[in-house]
C-alpha positions in Angstrom: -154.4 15.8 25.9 -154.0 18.5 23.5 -149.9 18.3 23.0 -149.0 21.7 20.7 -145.1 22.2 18.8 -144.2 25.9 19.8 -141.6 28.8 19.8 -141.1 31.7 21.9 -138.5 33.8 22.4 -136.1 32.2 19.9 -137.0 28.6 21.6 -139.0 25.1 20.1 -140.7 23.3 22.9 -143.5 21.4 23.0 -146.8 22.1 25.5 -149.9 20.4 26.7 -152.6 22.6 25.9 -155.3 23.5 28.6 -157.8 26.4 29.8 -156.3 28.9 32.1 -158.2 31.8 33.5 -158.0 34.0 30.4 -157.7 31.9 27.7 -155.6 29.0 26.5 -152.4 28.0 28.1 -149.5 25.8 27.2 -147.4 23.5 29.9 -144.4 23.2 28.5 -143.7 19.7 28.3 -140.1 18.0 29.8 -138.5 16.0 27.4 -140.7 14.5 24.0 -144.4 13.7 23.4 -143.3 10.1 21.9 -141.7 8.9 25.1 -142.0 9.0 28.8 -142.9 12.9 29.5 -143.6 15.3 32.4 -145.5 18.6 32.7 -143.5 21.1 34.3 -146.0 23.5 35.5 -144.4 26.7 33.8 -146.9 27.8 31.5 -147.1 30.4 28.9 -150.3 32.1 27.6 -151.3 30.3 23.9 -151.5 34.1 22.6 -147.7 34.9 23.4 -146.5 32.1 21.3 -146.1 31.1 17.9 -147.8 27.9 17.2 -145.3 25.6 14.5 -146.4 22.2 13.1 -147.3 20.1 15.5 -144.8 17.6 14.7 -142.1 17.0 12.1 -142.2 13.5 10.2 -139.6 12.2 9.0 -142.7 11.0 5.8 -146.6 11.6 5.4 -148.3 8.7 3.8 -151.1 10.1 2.1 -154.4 7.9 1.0 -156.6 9.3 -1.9 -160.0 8.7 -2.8 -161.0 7.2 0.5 -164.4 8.9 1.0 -167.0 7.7 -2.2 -168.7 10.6 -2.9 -165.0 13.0 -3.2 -164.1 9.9 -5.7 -167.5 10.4 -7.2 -167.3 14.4 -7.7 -163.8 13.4 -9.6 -164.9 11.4 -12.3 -163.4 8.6 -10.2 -164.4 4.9 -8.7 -163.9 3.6 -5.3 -160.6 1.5 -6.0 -159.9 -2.0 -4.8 -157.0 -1.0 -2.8 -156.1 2.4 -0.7 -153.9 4.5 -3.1 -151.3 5.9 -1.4 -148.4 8.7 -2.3 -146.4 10.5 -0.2 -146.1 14.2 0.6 -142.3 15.3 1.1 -141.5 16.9 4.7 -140.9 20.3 2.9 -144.7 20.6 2.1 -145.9 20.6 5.9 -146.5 24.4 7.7 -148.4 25.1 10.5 -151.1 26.8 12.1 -151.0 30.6 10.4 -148.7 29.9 8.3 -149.2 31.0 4.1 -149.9 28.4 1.3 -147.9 30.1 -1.2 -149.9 29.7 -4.7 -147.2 27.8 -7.0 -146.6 28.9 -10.2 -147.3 26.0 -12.6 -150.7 25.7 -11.4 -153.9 27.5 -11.9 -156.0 25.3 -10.6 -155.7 25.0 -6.2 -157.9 23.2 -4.4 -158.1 22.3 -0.6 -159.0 18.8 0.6 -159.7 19.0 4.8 -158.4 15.7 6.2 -158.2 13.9 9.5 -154.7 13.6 10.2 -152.8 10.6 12.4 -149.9 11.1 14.1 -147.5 8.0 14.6 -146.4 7.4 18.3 -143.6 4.9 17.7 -141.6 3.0 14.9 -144.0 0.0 13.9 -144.0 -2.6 11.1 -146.5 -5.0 10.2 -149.2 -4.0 12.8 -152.0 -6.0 13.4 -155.5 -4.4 13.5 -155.8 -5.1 17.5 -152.8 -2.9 18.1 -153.4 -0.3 15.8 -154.4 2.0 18.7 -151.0 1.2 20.2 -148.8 2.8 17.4 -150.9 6.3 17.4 -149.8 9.5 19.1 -153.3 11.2 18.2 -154.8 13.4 15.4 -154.5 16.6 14.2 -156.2 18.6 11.2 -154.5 18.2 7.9 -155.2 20.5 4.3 -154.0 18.1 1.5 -153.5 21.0 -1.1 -153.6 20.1 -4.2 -152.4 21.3 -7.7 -155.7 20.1 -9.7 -154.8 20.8 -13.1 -151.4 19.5 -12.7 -152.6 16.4 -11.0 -154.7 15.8 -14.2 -151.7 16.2 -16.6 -149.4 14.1 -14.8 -149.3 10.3 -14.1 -147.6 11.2 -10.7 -148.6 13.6 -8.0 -145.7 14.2 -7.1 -145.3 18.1 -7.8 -149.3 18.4 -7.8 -149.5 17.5 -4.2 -145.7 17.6 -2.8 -145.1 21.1 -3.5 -143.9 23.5 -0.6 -146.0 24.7 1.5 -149.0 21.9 0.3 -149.4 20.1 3.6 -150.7 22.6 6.1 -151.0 20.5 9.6 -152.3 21.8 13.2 -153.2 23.6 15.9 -152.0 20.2 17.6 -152.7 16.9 18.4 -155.4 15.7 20.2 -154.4 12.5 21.8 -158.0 11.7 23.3 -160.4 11.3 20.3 -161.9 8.6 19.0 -162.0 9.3 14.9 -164.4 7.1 13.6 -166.9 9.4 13.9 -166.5 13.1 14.0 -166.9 15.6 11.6 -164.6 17.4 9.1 -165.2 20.8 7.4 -163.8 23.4 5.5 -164.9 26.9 4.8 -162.9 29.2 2.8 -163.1 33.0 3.7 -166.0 31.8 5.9 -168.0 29.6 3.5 -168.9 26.0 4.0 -167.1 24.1 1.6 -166.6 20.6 2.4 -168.5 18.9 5.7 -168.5 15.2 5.9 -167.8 12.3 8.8 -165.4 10.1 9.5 -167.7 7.2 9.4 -167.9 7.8 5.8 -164.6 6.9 4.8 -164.2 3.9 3.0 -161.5 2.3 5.1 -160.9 3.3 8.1 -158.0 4.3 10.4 -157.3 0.8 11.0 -157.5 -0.2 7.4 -155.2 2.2 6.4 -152.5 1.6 9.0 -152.2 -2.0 8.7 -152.5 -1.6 4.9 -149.2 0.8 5.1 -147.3 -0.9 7.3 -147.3 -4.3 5.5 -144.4 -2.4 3.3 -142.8 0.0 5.3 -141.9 1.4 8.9 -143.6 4.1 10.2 -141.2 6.1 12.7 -142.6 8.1 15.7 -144.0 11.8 14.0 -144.8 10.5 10.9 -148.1 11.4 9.6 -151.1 9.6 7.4 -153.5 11.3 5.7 -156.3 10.1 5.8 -158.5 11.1 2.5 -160.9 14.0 2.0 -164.6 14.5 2.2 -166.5 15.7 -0.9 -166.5 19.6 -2.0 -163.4 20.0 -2.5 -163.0 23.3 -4.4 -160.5 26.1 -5.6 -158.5 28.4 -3.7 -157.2 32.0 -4.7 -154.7 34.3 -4.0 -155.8 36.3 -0.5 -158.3 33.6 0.4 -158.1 32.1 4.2 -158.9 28.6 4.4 -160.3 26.8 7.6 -160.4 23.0 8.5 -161.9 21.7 11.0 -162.7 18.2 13.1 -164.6 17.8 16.2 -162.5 17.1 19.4 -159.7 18.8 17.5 -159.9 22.2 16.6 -159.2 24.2 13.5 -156.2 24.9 11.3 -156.4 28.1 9.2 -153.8 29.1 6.7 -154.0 32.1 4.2 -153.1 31.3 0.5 -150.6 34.1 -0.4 -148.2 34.8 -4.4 -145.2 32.7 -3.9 -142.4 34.6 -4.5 
């Protein structure tokens, strides 16, 4: 099930995603996508709506470095252990929404990531119920202030700053990820393309590896790593990720102020 965050008319609601007759259509969902739920058959066309982040979380856990070559084209090894950081809530936007350029950096890259949505709190997972824990996936842009990422021990303001942590269309709740392809293209042009199997711990890894310290609550997202060719972005580009059995996100990088 693709389960989308929307608004329409002044209202938030969430929707199950399907094919109507002419085009996509939402079923707007009774109650939460992390509990119990029901369809309730009143459904909207996907081009009357405003699609939002597909969820909210409360903290996205992000891993760098997790794919060799992207490590490689960085000047940077493979480490022993995932190296996590976290983005802060006020970086994530949707679908359509602007990366606004900010204005201590001249350097912006994009960094197209598989994206996986927490279902409900969990602590100390073990690797057979990993699967458990998950909602489902979504596309993720991990934006990323270059030069000020190499000027500063923490990446705190090179990859936390608003608007950094583009996430969407929605989740897709029936994919397998350790397989499936991720690409960017910026203003049409392949950037990055790479697979899933390529990542150098997998979702598994990464979710036990997190939880050992800390809870993950239901919405919360993890990032997990970016494929090589990684590249700049401008003022005016339009930037596209996307992952088999997902979809794409596209944003538009736009002045901030």
């Amino acid at each position: 099930m693709r389960i989308a965050r929307f608004s329409i008319d002044g209202n938030v609601a969430f929707g199950a995603v399907e094919d109507g007759p002419d085009g996509l259509v939402l079923d707007i969902i009774k109650g939460i996508p992390y509990a119990d739920f029901e369809l309730s058959g009143t459904k909207v066309p996907l081009s009357k709506v405003r699609l939002l982040p597909p969820v909210l979380p409360n903290k996205i856990v992000a891993i760098g470095r997790n794919y060799a070559e992207h490590a490689a084209e960085l000047g940077n090894e493979v480490p022993d252990v995932p190296v996590a950081f976290f983005k802060p809530t006020t970086s994530v936007i949707g679908h359509g929404d602007a990366i606004e350029y900010p204005s201590f950096s001249n350097e912006l890259h994009h960094e197209a990531e598989l994206a996986v949505v927490i279902g409900r709190m969990c602590r100390e997972v073990p690797r057979e119920r990993v699967k458990d824990v998950i909602l489902g996936y979504t596309c993720a842009n991990d934006v990323t202030a270059r030069d000020a990422q190499k000027r500063e021990k923490q990446w705190a303001r090179a990859k936390g700053f608003d608007t950094s942590c583009p996430l969407g269309p929605w989740v897709e709740t029936d994919l397998d990820p350790a397989d499936v392809t991720i690409q960017c293209t910026v203003n049409g042009e392949q950037r990055q393309l790479g697979r899933t199997s390529e990542m150098v711990r997998s979702v598994e890894d990464l979710i036990v590896h997190i939880t050992e310290a800390m809870t993950l609550l239901p919405g919360d997202v993890v990032l997990t790593g970016t494929p090589a060719g990684v590249g700049p972005l401008n003022v005016g580009d339009e930037v596209a990720v996307t992952i088999e059995g997902i979809g794409t996100l596209t944003n538009k990088v736009i002045k901030r102020g």
